[in-house]
PDB file of N, CA, C and O in Angstrom:
ATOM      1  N   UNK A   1      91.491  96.082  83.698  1.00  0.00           N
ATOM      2  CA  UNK A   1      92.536  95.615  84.592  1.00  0.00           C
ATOM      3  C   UNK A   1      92.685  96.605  85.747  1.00  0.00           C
ATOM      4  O   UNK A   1      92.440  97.804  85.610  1.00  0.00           O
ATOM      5  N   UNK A   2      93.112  96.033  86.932  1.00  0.00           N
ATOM      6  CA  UNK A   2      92.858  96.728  88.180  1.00  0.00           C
ATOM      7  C   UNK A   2      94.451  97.272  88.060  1.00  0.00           C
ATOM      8  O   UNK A   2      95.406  96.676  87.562  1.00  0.00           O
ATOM      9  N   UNK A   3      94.411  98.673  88.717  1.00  0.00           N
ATOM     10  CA  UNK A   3      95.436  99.010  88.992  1.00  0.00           C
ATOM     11  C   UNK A   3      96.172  98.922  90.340  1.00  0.00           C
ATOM     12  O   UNK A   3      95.305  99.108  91.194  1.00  0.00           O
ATOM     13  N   UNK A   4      97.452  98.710  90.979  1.00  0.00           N
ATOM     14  CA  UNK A   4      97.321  99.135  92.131  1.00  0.00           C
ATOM     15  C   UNK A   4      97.177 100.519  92.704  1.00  0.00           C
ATOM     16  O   UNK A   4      97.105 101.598  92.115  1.00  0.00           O
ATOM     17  N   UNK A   5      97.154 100.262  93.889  1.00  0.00           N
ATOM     18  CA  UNK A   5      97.026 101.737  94.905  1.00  0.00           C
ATOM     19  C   UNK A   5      96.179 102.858  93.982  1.00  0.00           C
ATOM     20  O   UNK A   5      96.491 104.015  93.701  1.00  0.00           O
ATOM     21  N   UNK A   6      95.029 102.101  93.630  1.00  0.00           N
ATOM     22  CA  UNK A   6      93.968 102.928  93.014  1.00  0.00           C
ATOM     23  C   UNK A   6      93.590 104.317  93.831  1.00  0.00           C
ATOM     24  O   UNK A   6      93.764 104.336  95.049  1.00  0.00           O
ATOM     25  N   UNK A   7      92.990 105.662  93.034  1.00  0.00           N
ATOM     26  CA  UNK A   7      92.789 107.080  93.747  1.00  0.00           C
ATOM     27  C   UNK A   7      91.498 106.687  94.623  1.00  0.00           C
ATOM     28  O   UNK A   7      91.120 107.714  95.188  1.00  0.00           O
ATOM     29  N   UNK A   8      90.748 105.690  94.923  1.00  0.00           N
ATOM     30  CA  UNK A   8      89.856 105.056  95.419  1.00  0.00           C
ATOM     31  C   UNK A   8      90.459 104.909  96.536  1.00  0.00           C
ATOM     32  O   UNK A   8      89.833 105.538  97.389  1.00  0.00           O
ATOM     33  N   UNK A   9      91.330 104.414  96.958  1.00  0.00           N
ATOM     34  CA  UNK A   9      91.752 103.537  97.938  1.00  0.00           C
ATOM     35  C   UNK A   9      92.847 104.764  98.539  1.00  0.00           C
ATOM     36  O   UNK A   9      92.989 104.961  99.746  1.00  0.00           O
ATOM     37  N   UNK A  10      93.304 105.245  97.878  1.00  0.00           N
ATOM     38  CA  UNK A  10      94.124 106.522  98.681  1.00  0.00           C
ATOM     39  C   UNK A  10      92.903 107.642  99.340  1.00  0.00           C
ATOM     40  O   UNK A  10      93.250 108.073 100.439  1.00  0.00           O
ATOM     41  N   UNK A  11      91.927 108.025  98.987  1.00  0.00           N
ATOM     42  CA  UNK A  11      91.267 108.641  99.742  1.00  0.00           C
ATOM     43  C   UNK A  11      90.689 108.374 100.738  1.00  0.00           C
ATOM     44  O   UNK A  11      90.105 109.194 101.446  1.00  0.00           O
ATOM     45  N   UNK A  12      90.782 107.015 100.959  1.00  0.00           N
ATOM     46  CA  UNK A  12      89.525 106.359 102.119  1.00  0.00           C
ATOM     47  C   UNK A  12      90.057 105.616 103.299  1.00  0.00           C
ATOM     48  O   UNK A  12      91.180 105.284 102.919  1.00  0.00           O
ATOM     49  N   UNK A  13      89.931 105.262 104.251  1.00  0.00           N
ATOM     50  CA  UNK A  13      90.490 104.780 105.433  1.00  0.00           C
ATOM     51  C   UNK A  13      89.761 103.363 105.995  1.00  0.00           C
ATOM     52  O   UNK A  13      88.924 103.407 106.897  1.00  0.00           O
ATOM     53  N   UNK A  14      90.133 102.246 105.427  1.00  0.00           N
ATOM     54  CA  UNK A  14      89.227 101.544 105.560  1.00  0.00           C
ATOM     55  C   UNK A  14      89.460 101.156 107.300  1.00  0.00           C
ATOM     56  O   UNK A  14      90.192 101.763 108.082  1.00  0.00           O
ATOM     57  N   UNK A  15      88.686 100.091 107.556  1.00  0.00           N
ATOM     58  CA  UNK A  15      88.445  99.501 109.058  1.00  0.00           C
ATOM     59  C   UNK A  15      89.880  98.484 109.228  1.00  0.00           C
ATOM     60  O   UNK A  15      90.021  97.761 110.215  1.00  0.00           O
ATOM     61  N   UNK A  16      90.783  98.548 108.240  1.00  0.00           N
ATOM     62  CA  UNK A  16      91.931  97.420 108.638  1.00  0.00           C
ATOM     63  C   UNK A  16      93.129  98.021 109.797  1.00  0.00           C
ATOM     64  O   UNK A  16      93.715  99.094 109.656  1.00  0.00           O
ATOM     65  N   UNK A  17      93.297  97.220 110.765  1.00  0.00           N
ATOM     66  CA  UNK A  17      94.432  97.861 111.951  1.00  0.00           C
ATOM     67  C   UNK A  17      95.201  98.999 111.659  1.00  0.00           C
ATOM     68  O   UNK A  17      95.368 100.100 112.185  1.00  0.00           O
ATOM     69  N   UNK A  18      95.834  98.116 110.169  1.00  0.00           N
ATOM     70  CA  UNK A  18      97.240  99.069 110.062  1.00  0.00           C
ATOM     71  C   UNK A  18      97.075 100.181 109.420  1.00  0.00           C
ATOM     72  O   UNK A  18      98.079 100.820 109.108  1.00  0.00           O
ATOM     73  N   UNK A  19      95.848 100.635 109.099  1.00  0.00           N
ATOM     74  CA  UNK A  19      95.713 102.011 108.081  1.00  0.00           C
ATOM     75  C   UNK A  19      95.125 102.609 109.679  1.00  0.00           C
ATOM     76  O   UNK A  19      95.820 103.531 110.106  1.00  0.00           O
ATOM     77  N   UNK A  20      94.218 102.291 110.382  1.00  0.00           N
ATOM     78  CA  UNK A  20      93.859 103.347 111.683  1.00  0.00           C
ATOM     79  C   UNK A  20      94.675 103.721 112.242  1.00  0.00           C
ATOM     80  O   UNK A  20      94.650 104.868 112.689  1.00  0.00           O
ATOM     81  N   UNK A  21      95.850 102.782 112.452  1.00  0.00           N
ATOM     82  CA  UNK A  21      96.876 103.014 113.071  1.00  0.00           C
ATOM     83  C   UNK A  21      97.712 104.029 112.559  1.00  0.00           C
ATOM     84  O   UNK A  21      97.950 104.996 113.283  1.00  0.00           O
ATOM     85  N   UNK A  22      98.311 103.947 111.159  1.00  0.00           N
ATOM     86  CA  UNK A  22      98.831 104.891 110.004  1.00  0.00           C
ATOM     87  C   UNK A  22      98.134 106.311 110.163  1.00  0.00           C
ATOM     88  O   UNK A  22      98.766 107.215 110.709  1.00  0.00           O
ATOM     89  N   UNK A  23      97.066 106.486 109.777  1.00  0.00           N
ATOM     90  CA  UNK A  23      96.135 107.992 110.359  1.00  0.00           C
ATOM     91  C   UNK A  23      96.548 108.262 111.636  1.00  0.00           C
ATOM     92  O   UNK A  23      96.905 109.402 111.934  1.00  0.00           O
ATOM     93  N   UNK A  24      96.549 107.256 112.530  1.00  0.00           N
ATOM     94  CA  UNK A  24      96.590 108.096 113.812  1.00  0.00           C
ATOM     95  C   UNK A  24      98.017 108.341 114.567  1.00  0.00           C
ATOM     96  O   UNK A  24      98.182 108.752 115.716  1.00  0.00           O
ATOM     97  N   UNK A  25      99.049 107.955 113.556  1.00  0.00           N
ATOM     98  CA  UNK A  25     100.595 108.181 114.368  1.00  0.00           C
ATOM     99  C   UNK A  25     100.347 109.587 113.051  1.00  0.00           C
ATOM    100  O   UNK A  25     100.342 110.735 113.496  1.00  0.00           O
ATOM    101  N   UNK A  26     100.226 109.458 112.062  1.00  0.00           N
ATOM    102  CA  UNK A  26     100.070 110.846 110.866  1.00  0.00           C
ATOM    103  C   UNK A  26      99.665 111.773 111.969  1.00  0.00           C
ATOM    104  O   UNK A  26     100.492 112.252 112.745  1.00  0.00           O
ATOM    105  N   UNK A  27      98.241 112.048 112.035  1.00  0.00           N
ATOM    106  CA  UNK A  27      97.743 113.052 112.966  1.00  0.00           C
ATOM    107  C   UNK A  27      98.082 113.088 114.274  1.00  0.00           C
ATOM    108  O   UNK A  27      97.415 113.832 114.994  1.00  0.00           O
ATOM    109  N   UNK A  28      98.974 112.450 114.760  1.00  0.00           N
ATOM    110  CA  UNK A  28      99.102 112.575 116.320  1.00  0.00           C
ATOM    111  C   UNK A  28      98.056 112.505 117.203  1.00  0.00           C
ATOM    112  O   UNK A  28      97.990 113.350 118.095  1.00  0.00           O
ATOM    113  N   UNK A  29      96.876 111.282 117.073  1.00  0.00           N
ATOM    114  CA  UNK A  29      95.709 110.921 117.555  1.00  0.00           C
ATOM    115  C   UNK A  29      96.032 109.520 117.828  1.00  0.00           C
ATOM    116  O   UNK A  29      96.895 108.824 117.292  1.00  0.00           O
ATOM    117  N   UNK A  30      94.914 109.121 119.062  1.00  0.00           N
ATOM    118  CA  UNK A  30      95.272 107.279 119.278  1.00  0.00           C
ATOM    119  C   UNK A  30      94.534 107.247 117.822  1.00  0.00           C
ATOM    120  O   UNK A  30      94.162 108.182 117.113  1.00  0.00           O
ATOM    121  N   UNK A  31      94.463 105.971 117.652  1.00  0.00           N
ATOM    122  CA  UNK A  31      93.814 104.965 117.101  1.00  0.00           C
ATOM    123  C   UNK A  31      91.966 104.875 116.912  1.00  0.00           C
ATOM    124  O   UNK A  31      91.292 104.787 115.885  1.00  0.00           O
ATOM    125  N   UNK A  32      91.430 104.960 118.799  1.00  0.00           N
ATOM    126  CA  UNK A  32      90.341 105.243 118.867  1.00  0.00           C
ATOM    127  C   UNK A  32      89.812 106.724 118.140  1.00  0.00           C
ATOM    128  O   UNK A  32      88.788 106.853 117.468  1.00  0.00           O
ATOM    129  N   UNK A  33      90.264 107.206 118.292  1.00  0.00           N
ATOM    130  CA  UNK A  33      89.979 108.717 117.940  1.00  0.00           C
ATOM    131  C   UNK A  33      89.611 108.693 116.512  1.00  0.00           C
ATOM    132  O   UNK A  33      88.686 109.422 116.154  1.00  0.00           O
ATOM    133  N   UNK A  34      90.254 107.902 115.595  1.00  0.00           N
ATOM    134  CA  UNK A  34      90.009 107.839 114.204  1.00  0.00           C
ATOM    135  C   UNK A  34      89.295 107.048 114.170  1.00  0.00           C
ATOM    136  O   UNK A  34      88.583 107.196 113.177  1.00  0.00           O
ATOM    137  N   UNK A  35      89.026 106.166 114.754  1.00  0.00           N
ATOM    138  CA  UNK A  35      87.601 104.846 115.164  1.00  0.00           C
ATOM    139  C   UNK A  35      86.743 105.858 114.995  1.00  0.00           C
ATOM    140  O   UNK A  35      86.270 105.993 113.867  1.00  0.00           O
ATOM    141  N   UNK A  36      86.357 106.766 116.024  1.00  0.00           N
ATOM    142  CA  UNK A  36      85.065 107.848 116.336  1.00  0.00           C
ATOM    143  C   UNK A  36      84.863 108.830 115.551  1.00  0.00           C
ATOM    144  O   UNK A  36      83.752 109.356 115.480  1.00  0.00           O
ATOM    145  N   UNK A  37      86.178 109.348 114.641  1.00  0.00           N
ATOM    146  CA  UNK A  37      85.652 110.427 113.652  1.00  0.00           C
ATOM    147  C   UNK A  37      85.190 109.480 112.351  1.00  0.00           C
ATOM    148  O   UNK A  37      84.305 109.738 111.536  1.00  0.00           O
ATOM    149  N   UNK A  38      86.018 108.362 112.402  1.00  0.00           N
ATOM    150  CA  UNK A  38      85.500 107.903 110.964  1.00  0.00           C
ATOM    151  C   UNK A  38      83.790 107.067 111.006  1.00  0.00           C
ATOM    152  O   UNK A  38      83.335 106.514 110.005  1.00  0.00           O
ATOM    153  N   UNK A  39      83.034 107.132 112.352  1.00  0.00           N
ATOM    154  CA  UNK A  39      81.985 106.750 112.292  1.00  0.00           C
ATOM    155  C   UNK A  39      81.212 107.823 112.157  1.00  0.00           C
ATOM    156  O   UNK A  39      80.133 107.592 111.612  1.00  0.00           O
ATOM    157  N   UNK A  40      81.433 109.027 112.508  1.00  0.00           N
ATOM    158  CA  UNK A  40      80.429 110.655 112.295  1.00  0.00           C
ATOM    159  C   UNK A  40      81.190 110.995 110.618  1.00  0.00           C
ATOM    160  O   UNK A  40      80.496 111.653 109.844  1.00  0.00           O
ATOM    161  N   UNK A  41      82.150 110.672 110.289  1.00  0.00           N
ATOM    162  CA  UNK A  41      82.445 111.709 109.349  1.00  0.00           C
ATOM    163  C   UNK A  41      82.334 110.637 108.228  1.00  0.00           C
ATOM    164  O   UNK A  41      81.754 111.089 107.242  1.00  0.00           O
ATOM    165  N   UNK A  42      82.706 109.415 108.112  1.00  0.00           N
ATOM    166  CA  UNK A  42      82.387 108.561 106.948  1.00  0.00           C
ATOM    167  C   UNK A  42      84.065 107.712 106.783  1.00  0.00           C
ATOM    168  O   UNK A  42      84.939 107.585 107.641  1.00  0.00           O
ATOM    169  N   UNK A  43      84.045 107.342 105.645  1.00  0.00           N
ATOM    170  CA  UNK A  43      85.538 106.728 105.573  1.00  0.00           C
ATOM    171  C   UNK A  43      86.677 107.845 104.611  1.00  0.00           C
ATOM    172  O   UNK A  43      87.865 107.585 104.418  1.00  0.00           O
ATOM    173  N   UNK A  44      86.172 108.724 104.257  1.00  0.00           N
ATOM    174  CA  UNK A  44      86.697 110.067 103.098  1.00  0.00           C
ATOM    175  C   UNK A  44      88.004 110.463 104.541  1.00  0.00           C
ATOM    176  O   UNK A  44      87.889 110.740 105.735  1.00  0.00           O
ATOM    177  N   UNK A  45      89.300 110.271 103.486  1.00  0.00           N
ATOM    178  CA  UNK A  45      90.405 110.597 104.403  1.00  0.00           C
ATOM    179  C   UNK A  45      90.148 112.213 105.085  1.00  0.00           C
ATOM    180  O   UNK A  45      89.921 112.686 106.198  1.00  0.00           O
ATOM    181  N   UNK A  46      90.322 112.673 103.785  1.00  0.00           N
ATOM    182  CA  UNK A  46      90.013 114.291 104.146  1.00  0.00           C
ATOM    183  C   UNK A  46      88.979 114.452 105.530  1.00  0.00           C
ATOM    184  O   UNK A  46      89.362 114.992 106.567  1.00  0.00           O
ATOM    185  N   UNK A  47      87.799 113.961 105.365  1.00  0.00           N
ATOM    186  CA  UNK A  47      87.185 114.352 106.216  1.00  0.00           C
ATOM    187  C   UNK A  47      87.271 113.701 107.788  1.00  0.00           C
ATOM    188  O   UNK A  47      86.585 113.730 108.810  1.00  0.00           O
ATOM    189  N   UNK A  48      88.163 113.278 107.470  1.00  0.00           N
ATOM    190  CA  UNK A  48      88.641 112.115 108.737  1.00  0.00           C
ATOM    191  C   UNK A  48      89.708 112.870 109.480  1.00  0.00           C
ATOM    192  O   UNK A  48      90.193 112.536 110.561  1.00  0.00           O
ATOM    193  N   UNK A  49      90.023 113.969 108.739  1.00  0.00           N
ATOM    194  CA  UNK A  49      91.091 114.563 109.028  1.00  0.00           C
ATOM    195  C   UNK A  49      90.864 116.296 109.443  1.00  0.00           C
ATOM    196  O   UNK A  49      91.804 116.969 109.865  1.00  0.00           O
ATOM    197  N   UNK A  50      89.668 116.778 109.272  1.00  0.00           N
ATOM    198  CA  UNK A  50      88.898 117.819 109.257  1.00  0.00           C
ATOM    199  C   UNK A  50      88.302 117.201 110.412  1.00  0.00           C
ATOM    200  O   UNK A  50      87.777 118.168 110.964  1.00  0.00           O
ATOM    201  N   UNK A  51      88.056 116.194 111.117  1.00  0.00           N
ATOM    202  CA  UNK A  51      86.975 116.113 112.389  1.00  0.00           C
ATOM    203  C   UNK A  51      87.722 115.752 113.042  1.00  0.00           C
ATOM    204  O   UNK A  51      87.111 115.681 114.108  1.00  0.00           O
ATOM    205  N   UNK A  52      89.478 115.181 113.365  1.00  0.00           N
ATOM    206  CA  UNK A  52      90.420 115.272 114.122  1.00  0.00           C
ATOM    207  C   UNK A  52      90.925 116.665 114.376  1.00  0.00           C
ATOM    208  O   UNK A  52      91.879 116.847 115.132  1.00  0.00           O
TER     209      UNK A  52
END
């Protein structure tokens, strides 16, 4: 049985509006900006957050 808000899904930043958006008012970055790190750095929050 699936859980919600699995540790899967908290680490990762998928391509949906409202989570790019969420990262990027968090970090004080547009939107695009997390577009461009999450294509060099992968979808791993952490590291999404290490290349901002």
């Amino acid at each position: 049985m699936a859980t919600r808000g699995s540790k899967v899904e908290r680490n990762s930043v998928s391509n949906q509006p409202h989570e790019i958006k969420y990262e990027a008012h968090k970090e004080g970055v547009s939107a695009e900006d997390i577009t461009k790190a999450k294509k060099s750095a992968g979808n791993q929050r952490k590291n999404i957050e290490k290349k901002v």
